[in-house]
C-alpha positions as CSV (number, residue, x, y, z in Angstrom):
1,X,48.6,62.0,-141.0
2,X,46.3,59.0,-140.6
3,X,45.4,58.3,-136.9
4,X,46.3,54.6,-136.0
5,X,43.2,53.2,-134.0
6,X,42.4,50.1,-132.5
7,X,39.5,48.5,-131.4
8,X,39.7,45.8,-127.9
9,X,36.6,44.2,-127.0
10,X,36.8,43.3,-123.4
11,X,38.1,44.6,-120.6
12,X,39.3,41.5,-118.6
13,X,43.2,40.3,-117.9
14,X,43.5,40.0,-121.9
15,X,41.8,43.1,-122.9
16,X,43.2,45.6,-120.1
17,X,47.2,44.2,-120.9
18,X,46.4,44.3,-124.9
19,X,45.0,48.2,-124.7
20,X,48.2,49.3,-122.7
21,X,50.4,47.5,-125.1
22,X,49.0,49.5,-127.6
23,X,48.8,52.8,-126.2
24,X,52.5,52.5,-125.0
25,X,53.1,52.5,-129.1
26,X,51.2,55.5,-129.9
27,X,47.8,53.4,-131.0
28,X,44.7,54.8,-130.5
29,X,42.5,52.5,-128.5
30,X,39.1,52.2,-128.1
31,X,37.9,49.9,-125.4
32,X,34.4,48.1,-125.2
33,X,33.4,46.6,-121.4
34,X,30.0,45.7,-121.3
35,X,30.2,45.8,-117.0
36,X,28.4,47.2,-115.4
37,X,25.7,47.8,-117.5
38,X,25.3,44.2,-118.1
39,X,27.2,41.6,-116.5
40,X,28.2,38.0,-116.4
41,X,27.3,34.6,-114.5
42,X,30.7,35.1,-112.6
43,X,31.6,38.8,-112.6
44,X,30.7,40.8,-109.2
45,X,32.4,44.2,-109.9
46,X,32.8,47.3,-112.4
47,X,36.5,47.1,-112.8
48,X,38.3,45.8,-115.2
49,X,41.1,42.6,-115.2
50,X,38.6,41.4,-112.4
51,X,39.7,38.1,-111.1
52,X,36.7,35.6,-110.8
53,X,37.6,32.3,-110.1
54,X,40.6,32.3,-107.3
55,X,43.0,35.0,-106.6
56,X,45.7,32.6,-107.9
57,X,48.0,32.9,-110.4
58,X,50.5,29.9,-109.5
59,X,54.1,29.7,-109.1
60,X,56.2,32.6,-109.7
61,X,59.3,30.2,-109.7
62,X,61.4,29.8,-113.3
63,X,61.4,26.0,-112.5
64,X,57.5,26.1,-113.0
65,X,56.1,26.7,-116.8
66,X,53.6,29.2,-115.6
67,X,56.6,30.8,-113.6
68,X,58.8,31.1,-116.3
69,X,56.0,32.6,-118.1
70,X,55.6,35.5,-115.8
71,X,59.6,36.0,-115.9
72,X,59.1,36.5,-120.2
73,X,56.4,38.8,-120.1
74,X,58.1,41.2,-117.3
75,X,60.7,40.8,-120.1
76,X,58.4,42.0,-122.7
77,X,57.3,44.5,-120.8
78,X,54.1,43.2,-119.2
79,X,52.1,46.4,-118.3
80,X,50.3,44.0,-115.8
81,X,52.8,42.5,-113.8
82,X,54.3,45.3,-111.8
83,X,50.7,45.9,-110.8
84,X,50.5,42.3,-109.1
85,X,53.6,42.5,-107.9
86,X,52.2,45.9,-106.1
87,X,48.7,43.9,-104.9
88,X,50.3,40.6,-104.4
89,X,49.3,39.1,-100.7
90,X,51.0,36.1,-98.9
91,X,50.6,32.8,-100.7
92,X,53.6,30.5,-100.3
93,X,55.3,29.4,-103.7
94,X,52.4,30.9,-105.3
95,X,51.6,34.6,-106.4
96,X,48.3,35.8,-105.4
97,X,46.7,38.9,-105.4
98,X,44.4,41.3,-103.3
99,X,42.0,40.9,-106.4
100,X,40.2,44.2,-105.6
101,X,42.8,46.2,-105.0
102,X,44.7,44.7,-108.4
103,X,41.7,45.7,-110.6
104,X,41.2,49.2,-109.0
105,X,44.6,50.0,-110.1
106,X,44.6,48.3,-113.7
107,X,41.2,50.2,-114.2
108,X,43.1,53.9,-112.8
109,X,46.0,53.3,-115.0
110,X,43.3,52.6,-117.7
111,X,41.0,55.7,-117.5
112,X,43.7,57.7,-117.1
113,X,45.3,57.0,-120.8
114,X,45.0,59.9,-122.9
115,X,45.1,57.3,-125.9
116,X,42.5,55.0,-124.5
117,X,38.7,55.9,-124.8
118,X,36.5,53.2,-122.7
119,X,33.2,52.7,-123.6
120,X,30.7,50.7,-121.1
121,X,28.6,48.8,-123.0
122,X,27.5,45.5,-124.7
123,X,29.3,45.3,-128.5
124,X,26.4,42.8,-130.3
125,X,28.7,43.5,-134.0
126,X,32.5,43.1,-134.8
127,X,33.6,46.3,-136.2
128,X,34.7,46.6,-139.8
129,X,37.4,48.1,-141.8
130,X,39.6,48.5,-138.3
131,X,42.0,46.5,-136.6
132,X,40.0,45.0,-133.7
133,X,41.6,42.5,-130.7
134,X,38.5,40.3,-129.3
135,X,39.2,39.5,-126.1
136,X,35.5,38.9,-124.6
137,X,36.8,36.3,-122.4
138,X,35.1,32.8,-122.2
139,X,31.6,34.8,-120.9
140,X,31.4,36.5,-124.4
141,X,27.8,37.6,-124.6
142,X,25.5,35.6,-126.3
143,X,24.7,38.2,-129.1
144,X,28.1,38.6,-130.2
145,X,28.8,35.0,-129.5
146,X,26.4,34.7,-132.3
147,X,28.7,37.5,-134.5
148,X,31.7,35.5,-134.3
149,X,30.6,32.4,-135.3
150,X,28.9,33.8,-138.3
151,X,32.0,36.3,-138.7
152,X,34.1,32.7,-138.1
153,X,32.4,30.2,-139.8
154,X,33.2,27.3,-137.0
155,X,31.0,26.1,-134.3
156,X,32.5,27.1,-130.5
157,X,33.6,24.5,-128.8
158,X,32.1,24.7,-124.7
159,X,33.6,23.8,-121.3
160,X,32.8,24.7,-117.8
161,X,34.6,26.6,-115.3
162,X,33.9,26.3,-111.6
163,X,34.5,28.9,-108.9
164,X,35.4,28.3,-105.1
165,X,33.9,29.3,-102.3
166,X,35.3,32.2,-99.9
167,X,35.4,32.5,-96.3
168,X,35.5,35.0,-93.5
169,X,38.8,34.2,-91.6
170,X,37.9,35.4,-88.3
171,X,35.5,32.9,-88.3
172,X,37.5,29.8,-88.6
173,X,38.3,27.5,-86.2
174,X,42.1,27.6,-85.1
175,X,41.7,24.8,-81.8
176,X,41.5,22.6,-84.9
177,X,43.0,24.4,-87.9
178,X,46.7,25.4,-88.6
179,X,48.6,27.6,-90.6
180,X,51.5,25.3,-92.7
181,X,52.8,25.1,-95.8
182,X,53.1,21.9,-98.0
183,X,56.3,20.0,-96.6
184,X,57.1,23.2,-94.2
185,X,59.0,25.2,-97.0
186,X,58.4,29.4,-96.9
187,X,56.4,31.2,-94.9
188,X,52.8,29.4,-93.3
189,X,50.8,31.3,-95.8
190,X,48.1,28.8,-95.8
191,X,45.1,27.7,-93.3
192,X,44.6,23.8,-93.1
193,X,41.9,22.1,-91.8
194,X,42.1,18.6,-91.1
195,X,40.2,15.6,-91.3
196,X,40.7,12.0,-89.8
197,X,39.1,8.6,-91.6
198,X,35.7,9.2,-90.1
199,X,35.4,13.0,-90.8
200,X,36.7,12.7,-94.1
201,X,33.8,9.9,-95.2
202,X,31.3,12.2,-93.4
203,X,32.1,14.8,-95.9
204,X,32.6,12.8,-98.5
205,X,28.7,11.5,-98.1
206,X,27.7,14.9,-97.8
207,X,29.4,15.3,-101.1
208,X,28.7,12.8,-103.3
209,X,24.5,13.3,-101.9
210,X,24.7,16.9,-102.3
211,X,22.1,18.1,-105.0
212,X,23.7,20.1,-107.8
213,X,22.1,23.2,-109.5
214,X,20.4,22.0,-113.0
215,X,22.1,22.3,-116.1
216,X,20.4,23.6,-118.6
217,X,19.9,21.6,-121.8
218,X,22.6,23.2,-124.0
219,X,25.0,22.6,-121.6
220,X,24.6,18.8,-120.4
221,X,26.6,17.5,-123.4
222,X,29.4,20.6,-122.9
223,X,32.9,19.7,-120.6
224,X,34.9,20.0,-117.8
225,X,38.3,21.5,-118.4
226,X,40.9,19.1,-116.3
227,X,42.5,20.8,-114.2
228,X,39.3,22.9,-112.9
229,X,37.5,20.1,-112.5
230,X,33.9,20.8,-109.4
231,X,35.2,18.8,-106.2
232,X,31.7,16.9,-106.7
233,X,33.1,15.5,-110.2
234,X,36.4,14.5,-108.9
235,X,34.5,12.4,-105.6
236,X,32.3,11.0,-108.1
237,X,35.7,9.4,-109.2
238,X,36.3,7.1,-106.0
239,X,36.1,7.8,-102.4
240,X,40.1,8.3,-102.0
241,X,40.5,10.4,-105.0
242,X,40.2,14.0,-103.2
243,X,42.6,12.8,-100.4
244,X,45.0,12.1,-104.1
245,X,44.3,15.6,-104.9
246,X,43.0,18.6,-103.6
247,X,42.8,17.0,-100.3
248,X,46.3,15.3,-100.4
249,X,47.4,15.2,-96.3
250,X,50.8,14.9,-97.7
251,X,53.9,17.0,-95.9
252,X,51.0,18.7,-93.7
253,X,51.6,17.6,-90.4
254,X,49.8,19.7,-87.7
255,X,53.3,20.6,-85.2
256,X,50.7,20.4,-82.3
257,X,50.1,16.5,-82.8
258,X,52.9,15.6,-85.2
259,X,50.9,13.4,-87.0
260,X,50.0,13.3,-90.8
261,X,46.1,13.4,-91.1
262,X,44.0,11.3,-93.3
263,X,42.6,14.2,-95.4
264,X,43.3,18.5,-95.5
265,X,41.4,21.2,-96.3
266,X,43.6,23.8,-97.5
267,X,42.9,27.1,-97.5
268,X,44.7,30.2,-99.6
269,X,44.6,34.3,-98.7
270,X,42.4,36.1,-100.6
271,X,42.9,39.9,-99.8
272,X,45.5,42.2,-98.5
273,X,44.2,42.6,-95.5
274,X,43.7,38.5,-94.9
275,X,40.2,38.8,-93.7
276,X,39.3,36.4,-96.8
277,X,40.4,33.0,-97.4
278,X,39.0,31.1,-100.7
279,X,39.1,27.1,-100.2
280,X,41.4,25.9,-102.3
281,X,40.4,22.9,-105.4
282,X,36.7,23.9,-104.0
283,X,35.2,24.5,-107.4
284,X,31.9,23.8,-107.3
285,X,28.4,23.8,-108.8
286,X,26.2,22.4,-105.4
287,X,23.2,23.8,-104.6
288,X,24.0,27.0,-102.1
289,X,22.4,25.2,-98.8
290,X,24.4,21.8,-99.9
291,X,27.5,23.7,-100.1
292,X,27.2,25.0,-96.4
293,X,26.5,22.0,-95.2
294,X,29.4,20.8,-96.9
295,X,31.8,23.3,-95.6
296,X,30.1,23.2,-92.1
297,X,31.2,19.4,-92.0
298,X,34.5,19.9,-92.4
299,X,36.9,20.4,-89.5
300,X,37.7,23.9,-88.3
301,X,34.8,25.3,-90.9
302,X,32.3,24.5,-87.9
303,X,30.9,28.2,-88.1
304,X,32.6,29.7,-90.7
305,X,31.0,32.7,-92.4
306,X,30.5,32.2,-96.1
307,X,30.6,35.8,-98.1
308,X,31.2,33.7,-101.4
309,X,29.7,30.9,-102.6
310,X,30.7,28.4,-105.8
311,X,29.0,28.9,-108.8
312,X,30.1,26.9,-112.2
313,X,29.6,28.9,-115.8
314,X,29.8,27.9,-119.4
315,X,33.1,29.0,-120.9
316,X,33.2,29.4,-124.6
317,X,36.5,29.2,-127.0
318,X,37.3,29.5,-130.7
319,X,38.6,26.6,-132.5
320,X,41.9,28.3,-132.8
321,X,43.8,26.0,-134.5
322,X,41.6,26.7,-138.0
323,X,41.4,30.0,-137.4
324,X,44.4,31.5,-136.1
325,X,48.2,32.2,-136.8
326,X,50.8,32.2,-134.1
327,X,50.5,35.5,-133.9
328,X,47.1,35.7,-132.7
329,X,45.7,36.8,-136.1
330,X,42.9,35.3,-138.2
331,X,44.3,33.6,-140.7
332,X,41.3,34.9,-143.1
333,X,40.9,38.0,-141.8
334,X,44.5,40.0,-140.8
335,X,42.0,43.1,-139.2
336,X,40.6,40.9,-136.6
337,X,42.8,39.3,-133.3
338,X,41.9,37.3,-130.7
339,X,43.4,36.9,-127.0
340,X,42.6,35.6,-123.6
341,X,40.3,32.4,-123.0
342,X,38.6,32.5,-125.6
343,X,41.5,31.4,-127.2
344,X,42.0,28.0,-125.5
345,X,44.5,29.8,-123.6
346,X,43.6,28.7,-120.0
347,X,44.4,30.3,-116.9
348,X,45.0,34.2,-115.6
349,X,48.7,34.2,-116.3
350,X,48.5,32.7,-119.8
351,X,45.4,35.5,-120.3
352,X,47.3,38.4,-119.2
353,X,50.1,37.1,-121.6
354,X,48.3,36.6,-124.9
355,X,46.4,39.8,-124.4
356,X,50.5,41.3,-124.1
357,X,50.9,39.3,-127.3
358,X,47.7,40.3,-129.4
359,X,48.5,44.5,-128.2
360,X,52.1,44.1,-129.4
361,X,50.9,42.3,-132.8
362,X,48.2,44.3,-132.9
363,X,50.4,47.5,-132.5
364,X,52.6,46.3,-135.5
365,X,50.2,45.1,-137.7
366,X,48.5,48.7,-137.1
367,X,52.2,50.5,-138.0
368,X,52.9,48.0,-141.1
369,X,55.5,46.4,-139.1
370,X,56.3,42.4,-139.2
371,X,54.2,40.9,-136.6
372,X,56.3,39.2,-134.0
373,X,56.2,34.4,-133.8
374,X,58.2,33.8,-130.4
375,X,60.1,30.5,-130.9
376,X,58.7,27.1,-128.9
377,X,62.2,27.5,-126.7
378,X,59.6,30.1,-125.1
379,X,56.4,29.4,-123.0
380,X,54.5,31.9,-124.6
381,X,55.9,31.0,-128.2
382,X,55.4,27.2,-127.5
383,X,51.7,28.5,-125.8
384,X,50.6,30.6,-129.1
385,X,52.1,28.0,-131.5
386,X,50.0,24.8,-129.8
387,X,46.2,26.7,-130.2
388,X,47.5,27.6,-133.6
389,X,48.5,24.3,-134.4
390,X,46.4,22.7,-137.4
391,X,47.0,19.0,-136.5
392,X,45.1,19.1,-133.5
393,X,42.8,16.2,-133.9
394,X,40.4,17.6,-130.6
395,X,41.5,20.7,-129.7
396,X,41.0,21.5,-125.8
397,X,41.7,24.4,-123.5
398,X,45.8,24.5,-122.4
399,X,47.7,26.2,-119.6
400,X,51.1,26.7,-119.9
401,X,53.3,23.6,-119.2
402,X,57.0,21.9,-119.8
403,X,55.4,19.5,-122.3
404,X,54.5,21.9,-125.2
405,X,58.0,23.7,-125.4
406,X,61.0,22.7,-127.9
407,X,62.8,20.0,-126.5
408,X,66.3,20.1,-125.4
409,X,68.9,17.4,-125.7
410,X,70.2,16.3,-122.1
411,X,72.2,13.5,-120.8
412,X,70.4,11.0,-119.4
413,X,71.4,11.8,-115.7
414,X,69.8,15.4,-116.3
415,X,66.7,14.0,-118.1
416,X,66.0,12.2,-114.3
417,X,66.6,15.7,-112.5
418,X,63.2,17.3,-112.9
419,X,64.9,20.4,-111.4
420,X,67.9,21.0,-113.2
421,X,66.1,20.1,-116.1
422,X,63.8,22.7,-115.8
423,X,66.3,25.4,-114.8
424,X,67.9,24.7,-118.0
425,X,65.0,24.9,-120.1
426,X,63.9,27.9,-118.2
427,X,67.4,29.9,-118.6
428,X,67.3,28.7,-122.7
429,X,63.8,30.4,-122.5
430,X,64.7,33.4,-121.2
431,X,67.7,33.7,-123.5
432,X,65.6,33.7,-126.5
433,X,63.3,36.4,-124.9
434,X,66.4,38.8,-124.2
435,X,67.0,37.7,-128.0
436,X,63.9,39.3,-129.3
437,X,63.0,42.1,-127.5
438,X,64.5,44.2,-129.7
439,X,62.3,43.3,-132.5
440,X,59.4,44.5,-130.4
């Protein structure tokens, strides 16, 4: 009988869920990681799923897209999510993770596979004449950047991803900062540090004067994506736009004053043990003495120890929409999937999810099986069918949200309920999950 073999490239969030997927069906994997041997701009450690940029992976609530998300992929059987739900650590409405202690265990559960072989080291060519999931992540090396493209025929399109500093938390300031969450709702999972009119401008000079770290010349012309956007770019919006976002004071009143402050500094738990706190909307791409300066200005952050600074990184994705189906296959090529951020799929949950996607596909396409199109009633469906979607006029990096799912039809007194509305598109969502998991 002919072995059934697979080939993942990449051992991130993607590439670690797709390679269980696929073992769980009896596929034999083989899995590239070029870490340790040679590592990335962002990458610190040897293990696999590693989380780089925040230890975030936002709401776990079915009223929130990227919720909801979670809920359908524990439904598909997410090989992933019971191991964050192991490592997860404090973090209000949000779910975080001890991120070492997460990708210790994905990396165990990984080398101890019988059906997965790992290989450490760089892959320069995509294999041929075998099924192969790319899922190299938006650090892909430049060599087999290089591969792809020719293997793809389309240019990569370029953005850049910032990464926030982290702090030691015995060394912040707690005569001045206070542990609250937004509006006082959950546990007070999160450190705030506040700032009144004059303390907030100080900063905000220090900011906006701050040298950044030279771009080289490829990468002056490349983008920001949205919603990661360096704290330096959104200040060189307008002096009030940070206290409008990351810095909103809103519903955090310190209980010892009672007063709502002109600006906050928020700050998020980083590891089990809470010794680490990441500054949160911190992304950033000053120069490393600007950046202490910077945190050393703000309130509370007086002395604070620094183990992590913010560094920025070109991320690279495929033109998906030309090139792929809803399934995460080439159109032009059925051997060859793709999964993770390299997809235009942005953000760790919607990583973890498409790699659950591409293993499953993968899986099927490998045992001549129909390969599985979730309906856009679903986050993922609606997720995999918008960077497959051939009208795109400029296609740009997506995370999951309420906008790209199948609408519903709702009185108009609903339509005004954010809430409810949600809940109802959530419970249709996972309806249609529970629908076809039997095809899987």
């Amino acid at each position: 009988m002919e072995e059934k073999k697979l080939v993942i490239i990449g051992a991130g969030l993607a590439g670690s869920e797709a390679a269980l997927q696929a073992a769980k069906r009896g596929i034999k994997v083989t899995l590239y990681e070029m870490r340790p041997n040679k590592n990335t701009p962002a990458h610190k450690t040897e293990y696999f799923a590693e989380f780089v940029c925040s230890n975030s992976l936002g709401s776990y609530d079915i009223t929130n897209a990227s919720g909801l998300l979670k809920h359908e992929m524990e439904i598909l059987g997410s090989e992933l999510m019971p191991i964050i739900m192991k490592s997860k650590v404090p973090s209000g409405g949000a779910l975080a993770v001890d991120r070492e202690l997460f990708s210790k265990n994905v990396t165990e559960l990984i080398l101890n596979n019988p059906l997965i072989t790992v290989i450490r080291e760089e892959v320069k060519q995509i294999p041929q004449n075998v099924p192969v999931i790319i899922a190299s992540g938006p650090l892909t090396s430049d060599e087999l950047s290089n591969n792809i493209q020719k293997i793809l025929g389309e240019d990569y399109l370029h953005f850049f991803d910032a990464i926030a500093p982290i702090v030691e938390k015995d060394s912040i300031n707690f005569d001045k900062a206070f542990y609250m969450n937004r509006y006082n709702k959950g546990s007070k999972d999160y450190i705030n540090c506040p700032m009144n009119k004059e303390e907030y401008e100080n900063f905000y000079n220090i900011l906006i004067n701050a040298p950044r770290i030279e771009l080289k010349s490829f990468e002056k012309d490349a983008k920001f994506f949205e919603s990661c956007l360096p704290v330096e770019v959104i200040a060189s919006r307008g002096i009030d736009t940070l206290r409008f976002g990351p810095l909103k004071p809103v519903g955090l009143i310190d209980e010892r004053t009672g007063k709502e402050n002109y600006a906050v500094v928020q700050l998020r738990q980083d590891n089990m043990t809470a010794s680490l706190y990441n500054i949160v909307g911190f992304q950033t791409n000053l120069k490393w003495g600007s950046q202490k300066e910077l945190i050393h200005s703000i309130p509370g952050l007086e002395n604070a120890s620094i183990v992590r600074y913010g560094v920025m990184h070109r991320n690279t994705f495929i033109n998906s929409p030309k090139l792929l189906k809803p399934s995460l296959q080439m159109r032009k090529n059925p051997d060859i999937f793709f999964a993770g951020q390299i997809t235009g799929t942005e953000g760790y949950t919607e990583s973890i999810a498409s790699g659950l996607f591409a293993g499953i596909n993968a899986s099927k396409y490998i045992l001549g099986e129909k390969l599985l199109e979730l309906p856009t009633e679903t986050v993922l469906g609606a997720l995999t069918h918008y960077i497959s979607f051939e009208g795109h006029t400029s296609f740009q990096p997506i995370n999951s949200n309420w906008g790209i799912l199948a609408p519903v039809e709702l009185d108009k007194k609903i339509r005004k309920n954010k809430k409810l509305k949600n809940e109802i598109l959530a419970k249709r969502a996972l309806d249609t999950i529970k629908s076809v998991t039997e095809k899987i």
